[in-house]
C-alpha positions as CSV (number, residue, x, y, z in Angstrom):
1,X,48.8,170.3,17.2
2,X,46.9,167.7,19.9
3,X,44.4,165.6,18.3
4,X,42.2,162.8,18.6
5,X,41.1,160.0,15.8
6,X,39.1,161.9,13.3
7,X,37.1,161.2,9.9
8,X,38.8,162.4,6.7
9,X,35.4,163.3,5.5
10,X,31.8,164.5,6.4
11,X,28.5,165.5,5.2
12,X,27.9,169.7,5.6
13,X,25.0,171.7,4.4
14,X,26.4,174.3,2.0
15,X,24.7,177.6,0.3
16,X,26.2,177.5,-3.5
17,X,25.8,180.9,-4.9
18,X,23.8,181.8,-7.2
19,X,21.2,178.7,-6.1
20,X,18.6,179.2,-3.7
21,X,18.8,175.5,-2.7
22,X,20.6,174.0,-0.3
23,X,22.8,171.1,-1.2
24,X,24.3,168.7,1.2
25,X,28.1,168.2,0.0
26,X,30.8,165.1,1.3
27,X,33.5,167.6,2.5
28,X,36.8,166.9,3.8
29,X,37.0,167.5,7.9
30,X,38.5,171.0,8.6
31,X,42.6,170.9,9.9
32,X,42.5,174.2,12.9
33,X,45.3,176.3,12.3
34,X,46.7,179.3,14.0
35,X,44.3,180.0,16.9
36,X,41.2,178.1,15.6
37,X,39.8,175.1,17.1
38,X,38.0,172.4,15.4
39,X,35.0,171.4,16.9
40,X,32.8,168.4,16.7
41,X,29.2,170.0,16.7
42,X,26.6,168.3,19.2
43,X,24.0,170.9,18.3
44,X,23.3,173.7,15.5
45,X,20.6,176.5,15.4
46,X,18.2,177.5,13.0
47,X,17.2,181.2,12.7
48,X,14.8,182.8,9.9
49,X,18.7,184.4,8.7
50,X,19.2,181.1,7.5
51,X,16.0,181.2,5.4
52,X,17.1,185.0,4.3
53,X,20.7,183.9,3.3
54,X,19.2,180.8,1.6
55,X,17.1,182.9,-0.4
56,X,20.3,185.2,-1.7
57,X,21.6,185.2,-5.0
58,X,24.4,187.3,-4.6
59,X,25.5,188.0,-0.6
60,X,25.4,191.8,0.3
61,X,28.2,194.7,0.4
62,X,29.5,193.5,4.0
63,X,30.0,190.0,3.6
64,X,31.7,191.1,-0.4
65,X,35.1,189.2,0.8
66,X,33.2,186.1,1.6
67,X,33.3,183.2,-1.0
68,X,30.3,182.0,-2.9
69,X,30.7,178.5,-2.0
70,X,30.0,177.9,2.3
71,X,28.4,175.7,4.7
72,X,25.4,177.1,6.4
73,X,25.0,177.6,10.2
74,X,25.6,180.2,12.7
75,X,24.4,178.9,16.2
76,X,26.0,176.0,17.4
77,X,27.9,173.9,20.5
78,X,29.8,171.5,20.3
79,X,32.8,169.5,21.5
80,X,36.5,170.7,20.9
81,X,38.3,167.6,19.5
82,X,41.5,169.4,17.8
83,X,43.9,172.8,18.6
84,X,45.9,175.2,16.6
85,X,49.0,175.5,17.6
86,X,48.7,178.9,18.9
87,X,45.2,177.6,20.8
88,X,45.9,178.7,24.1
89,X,42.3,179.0,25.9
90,X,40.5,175.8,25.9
91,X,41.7,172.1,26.2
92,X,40.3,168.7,23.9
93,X,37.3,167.6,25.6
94,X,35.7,171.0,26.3
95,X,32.4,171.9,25.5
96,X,31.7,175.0,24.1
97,X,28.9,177.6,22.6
98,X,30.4,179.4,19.1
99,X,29.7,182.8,17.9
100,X,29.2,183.4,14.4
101,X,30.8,187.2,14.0
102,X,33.3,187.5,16.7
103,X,35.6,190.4,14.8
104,X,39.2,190.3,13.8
105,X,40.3,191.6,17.1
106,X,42.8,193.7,16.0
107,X,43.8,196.7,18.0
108,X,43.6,199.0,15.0
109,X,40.5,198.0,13.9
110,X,37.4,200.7,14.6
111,X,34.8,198.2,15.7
112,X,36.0,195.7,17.7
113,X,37.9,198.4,19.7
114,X,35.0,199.9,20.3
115,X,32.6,197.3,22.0
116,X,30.9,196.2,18.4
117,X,32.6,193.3,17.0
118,X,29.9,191.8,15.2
119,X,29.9,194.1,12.7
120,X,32.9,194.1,11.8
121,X,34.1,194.0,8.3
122,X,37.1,192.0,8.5
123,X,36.7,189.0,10.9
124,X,34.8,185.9,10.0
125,X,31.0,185.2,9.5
126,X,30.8,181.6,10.4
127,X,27.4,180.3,8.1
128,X,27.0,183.5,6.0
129,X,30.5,183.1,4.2
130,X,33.0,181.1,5.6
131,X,32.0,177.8,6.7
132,X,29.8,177.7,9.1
133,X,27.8,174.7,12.0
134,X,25.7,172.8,9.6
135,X,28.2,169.5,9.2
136,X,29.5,167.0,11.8
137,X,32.7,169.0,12.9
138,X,33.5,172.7,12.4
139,X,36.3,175.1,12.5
140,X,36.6,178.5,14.1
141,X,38.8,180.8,15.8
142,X,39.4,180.2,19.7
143,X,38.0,184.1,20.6
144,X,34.6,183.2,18.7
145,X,33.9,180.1,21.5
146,X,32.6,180.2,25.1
147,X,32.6,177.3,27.8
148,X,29.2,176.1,28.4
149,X,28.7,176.1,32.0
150,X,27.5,172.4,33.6
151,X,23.9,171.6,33.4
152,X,23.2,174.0,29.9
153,X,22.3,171.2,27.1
154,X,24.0,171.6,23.4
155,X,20.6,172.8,22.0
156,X,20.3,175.6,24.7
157,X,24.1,176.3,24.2
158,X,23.4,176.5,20.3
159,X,20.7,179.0,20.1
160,X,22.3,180.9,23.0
161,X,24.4,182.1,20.2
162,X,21.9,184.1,18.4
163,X,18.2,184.1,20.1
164,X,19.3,184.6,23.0
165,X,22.5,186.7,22.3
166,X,20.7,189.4,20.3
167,X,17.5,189.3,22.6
168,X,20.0,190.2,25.7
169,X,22.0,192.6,23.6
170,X,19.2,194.8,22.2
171,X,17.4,194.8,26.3
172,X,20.7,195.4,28.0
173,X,23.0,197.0,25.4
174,X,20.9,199.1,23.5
175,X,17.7,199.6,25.4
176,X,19.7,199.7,29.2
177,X,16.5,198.9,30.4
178,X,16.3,199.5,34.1
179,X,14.1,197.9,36.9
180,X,11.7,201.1,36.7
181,X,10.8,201.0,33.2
182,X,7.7,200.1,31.5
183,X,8.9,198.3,27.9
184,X,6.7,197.7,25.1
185,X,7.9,194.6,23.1
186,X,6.5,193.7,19.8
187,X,7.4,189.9,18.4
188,X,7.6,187.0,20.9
189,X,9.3,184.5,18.6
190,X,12.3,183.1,19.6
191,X,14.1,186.3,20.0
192,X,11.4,188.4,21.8
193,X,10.4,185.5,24.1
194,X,14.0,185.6,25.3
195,X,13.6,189.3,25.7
196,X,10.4,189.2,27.9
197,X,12.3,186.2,30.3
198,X,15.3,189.3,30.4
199,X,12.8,191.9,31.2
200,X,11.0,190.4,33.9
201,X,14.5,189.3,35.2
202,X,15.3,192.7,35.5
203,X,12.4,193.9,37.3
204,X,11.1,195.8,34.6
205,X,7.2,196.1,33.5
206,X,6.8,194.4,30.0
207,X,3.6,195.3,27.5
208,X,3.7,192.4,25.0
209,X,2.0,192.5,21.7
210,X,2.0,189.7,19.0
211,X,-0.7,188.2,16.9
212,X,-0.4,184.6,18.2
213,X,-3.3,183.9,21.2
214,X,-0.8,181.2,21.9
215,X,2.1,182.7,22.7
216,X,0.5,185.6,24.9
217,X,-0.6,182.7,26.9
218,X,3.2,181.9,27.4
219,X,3.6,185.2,28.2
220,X,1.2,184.5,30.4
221,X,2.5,181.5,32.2
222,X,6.1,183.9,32.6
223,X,4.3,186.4,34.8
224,X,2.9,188.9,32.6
225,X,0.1,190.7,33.9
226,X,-2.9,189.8,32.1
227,X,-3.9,193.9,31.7
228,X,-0.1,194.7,30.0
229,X,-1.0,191.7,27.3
230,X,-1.9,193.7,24.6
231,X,-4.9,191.7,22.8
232,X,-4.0,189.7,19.3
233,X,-6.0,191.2,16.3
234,X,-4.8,194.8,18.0
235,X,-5.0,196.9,15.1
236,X,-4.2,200.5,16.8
237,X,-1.3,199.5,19.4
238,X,-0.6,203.0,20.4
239,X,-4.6,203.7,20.8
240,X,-4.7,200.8,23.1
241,X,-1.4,202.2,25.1
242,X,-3.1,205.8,25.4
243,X,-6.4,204.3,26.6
244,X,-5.0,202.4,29.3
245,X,-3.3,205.5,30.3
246,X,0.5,204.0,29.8
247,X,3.7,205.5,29.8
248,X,6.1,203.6,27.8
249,X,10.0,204.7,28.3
250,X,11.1,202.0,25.9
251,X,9.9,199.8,23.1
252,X,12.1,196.9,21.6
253,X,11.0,196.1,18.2
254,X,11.7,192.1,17.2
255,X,9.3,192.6,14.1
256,X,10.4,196.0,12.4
257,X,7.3,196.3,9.9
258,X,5.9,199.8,9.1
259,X,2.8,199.3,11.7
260,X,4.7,197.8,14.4
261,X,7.2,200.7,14.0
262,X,4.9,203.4,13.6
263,X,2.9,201.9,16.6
264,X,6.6,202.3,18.6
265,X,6.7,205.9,17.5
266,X,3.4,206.7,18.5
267,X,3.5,205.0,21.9
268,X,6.8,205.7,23.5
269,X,7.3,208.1,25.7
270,X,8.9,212.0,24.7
271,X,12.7,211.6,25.0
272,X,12.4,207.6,25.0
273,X,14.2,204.7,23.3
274,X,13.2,202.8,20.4
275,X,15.3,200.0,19.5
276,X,14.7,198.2,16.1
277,X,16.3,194.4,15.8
278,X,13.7,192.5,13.4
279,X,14.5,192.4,9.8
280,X,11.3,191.8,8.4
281,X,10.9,194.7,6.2
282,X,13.4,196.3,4.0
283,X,12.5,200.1,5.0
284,X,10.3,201.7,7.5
285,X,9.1,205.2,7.1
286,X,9.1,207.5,9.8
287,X,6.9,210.3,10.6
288,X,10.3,212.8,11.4
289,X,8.1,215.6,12.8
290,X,6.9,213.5,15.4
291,X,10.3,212.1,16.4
292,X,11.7,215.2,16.2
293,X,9.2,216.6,18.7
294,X,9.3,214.0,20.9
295,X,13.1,213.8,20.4
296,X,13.4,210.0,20.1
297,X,16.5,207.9,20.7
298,X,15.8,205.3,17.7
299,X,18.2,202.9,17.6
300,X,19.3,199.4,15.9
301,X,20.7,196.4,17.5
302,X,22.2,193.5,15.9
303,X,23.4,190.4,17.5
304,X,26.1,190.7,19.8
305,X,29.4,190.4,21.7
306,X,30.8,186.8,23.1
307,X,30.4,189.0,26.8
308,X,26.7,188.9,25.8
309,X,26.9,185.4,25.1
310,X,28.2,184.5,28.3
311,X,25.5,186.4,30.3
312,X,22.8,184.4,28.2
313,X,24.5,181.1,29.0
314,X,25.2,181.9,32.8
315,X,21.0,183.1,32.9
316,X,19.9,180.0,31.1
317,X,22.1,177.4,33.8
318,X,20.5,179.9,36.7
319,X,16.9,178.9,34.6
320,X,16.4,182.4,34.0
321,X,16.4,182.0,30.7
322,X,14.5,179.5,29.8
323,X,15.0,179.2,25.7
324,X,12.0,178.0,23.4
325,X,14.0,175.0,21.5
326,X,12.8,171.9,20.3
327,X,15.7,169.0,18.6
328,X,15.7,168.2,14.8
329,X,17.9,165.8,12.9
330,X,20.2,167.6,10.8
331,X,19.7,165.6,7.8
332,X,16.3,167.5,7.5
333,X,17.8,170.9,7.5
334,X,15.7,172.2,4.3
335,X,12.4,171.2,6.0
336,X,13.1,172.2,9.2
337,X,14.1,176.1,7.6
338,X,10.7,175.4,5.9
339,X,8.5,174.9,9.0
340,X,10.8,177.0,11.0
341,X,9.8,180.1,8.2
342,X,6.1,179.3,7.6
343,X,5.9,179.2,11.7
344,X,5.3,176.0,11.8
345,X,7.5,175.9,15.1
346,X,7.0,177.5,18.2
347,X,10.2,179.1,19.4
348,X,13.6,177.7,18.3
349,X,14.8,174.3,17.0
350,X,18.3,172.8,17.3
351,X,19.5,170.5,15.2
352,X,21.4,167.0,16.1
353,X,23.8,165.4,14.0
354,X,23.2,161.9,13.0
355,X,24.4,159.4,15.3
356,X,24.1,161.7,18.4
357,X,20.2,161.9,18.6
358,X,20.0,159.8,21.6
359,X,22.9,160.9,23.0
């Protein structure tokens, strides 16, 4: 195994089942075997997940193989500073962008032979069970990085992994929204915001709705017509849609609350595509007459493939994508998941490791 002069220790962020606080843990630096790399982390992600996992007692059926003992994080970049000895696809010294559920990759396994890796069942889940981005230097398996291209900083390569990963994945992979659609997007957070940059980038019409004047003044600033900005304080989307005499083919759903999804329902076109990726509320009732009668594709997306990753990193160097992400220490990871889930920031935030904020 190559190597270069490494710490014995470091500081990580861990979730310790069945507390609801994070702790921050001295933790000896990982050793890559196999395949894996080990990875000194310039920049690591935090998502409103973070604040769900945080707030788990017991982790859910999927992640049941998963100890209870783990270091949070699952968007980050960093540096490759060690190899397995079966690490064949990158070198010491590259930089790279780390997916969190990249699959087992086994031939015989149903998912990731079939184009859906990140829900599988049997690879790892980098920060929601095995050890995750929120330390100083972090270990994964080669297939779960990607080479940031030159001129993409570590935040944007961080948040890549998951804002921008799941936003492409639910436009282009679920939705297959096309240049002549018209696509009604509720939620411009950091996900939907990404969405909207993909959207336009395709040619397609994008209706935005959120309740926040300030980001439907963004929306503004991308393009958006000010007549398909949906007014915040909108309490009847779909009567707004039918007054303005709109035909929606798709709607991509960042939110997921009853009214947002009922608004979907109501608005889409017949025969169009509702795709659902916010988590917000843990069950939406449908009105199945009306889907049936309209005979709606309604379908759910969650994060992605490292292909979609490297479409989000080639569109953010070409400035297509141009992610929301502001830089926190990562000493003030609890505060930051505070402000971050009280929308006290706009966007994304990345978090530095200390002794590489001015670097």
């Amino acid at each position: 195994m190559e190597t270069v002069a490494l710490p014995k220790t470091m500081l990580a962020w861990q979730k310790h089942l069945p507390s609801t606080t994070p702790v921050r843990v001295e933790v000896p630096v990982p050793t890559p075997e196999g395949d894996e790399i080990l990875i000194k982390v310039l920049a690591a992600g935090v998502c409103h997940s973070d604040y769900s996992l945080r707030e788990m007692t017991t982790l859910p059926p999927e992640f049941s193989k998963m100890s209870g003992k783990f270091t949070f994080g699952h968007e980050g970049c960093g540096k490759i500073v060690a190899l397995g000895p079966e690490a064949k696809k990158y070198k010491i010294g590259d930089v790279v962008a780390i997916m969190c559920v990249p699959g087992c990759g086994k031939s015989t396994c149903h998912e990731c032979s079939n184009g859906v890796p990140q829900i599988c069942l049997q690879g790892p889940r980098y920060g929601g069970g095995d050890d995750g981005f929120n330390a100083a230097y972090t270990k994964v398996r080669e297939t779960a990085a990607v080479k940031v291209p030159e001129g993409v900083s570590a935040a944007a390569g961080a948040v890549a992994t998951d804002a921008c990963m799941t936003a492409y994945h639910a436009v282009v992979g679920r939705a297959a929204v096309k240049k002549e659609d018209t696509v009604l997007i509720f939620g411009l957070g950091g996900l939907g915001f990404n969405a909207l940059q993909i959207v336009i980038h395709i040619g397609a019409r994008a209706i935005v709705v959120d309740q926040r004047q300030v980001v439907l003044d963004e929306a503004l600033k991308l393009g958006v017509k000010p007549e398909d900005v949906i007014p915040a304080g909108t309490t009847d989307v779909a009567g707004w849609v039918k007054e303005k005499k709109l035909i929606i083919d798709k709607v991509v759903d960042f939110v997921a609350v009853p009214d947002t999804f009922k608004a979907g329902v109501l608005s889409v076109r017949l025969s169009g595509i509702i795709v659902l990726v916010g988590l917000l509320s843990p069950e939406l009732p449908l009105a199945s007459p009306i889907a049936v009668r309209k005979q709606l594709s309604i379908l759910g997306s969650y994060g992605g493939t490292i292909q979609d990753v490297e479409a989000c990193l080639s569109l953010i160097q070409k400035h297509v994508i141009i992610p929301q992400v502001v830089t926190g220490s990562l000493k003030d990871f609890p505060i930051l998941l505070e402000n971050l889930h009280h929308g006290k920031i706009k966007g994304r935030i990345a978090m530095i490791p200390e002794g590489l904020e001015s670097q």
